[in-house]
C-alpha angles and dihedrals in degrees: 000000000000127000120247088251086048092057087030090060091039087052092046088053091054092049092054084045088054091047094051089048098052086041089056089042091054100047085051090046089055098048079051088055101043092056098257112141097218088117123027114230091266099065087045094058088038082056102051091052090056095047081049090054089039082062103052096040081052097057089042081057101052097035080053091051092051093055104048098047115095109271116251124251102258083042093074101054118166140201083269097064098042084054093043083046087050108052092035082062094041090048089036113033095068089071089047087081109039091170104059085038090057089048102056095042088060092055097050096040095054085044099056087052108178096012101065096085094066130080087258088052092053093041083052099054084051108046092057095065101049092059093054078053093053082064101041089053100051091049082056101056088037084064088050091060094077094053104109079194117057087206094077094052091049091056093050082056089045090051097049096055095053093056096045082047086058101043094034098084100039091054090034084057082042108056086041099063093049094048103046 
């Protein structure tokens, strides 16, 4: 019984058989075209069926090698990683957006009066925008749902948290000067 590199390897070299044979096939089919009688119209037609039937066999090949190769590793995401993805944005996404954070940080903290000066006055600047960043996080992974390839959503998510990397000092330093 053969290995999965052996039959990989026997399938690549199908493949660059495939892709001689189409190349032959092309350059007859344009001597046909350009009026040379090297073929008649029935071998042209003959070869245009085969190229039809190379190409299917081509894309059976290569759907077959991508199968059977091991899977990456940010091809095999679990639960866990979604879970871990979801609570980094919560806790992060917030600072994605520091204007919008300062904002409402202003507003709560002038509405709170004397009691933002407490514990309970600073819990609560916070927890208004967290939950801003709840929402923004569900509408993140709802735009995910479309995505047919889970790499793209990973790099939206990886995208998101360099930026609120970048944002998060600059608004934490923010919220606790005007706290304390």
């Amino acid at each position: 019984m053969k290995s999965n590199e052996t039959i990989n390897q026997d399938l690549e070299n199908r493949l660059y058989e495939i892709d001689i044979k189409l190349q032959e096939n092309t350059a007859k089919q344009e001597l046909y075209v350009m009026g040379y009688d090297y073929i008649s119209e029935e071998e042209y037609f003959a070869l245009k069926e085969e190229e039809k039937e190379l190409k299917e066999e081509k894309k059976a090949i290569k759907k077959t090698i991508k199968q059977a190769r091991p899977k990456k590793w940010y091809e095999e995401v679990s639960i866990f990683a979604y879970i871990y993805a979801t609570i980094q944005i919560i806790v992060s996404s917030r600072l994605v957006m520091p204007y919008l954070t300062s904002a409402l940080t202003d507003t709560i903290f002038s509405a709170l009066g004397d009691q933002s000066q407490t514990k309970f006055g600073a819990f609560v600047i916070i927890l208004g925008p967290l939950i801003i960043s709840v929402l923004i996080t569900l509408i993140i992974f709802l735009s995910m749902l479309p995505f047919k390839n889970k790499r793209k959503a990973w790099a939206i998510i990886l995208v998101l948290h360099i930026l609120s990397a970048l944002s998060s000092v600059f608004v934490l330093i923010k919220i606790y000067n005007q706290v304390i």
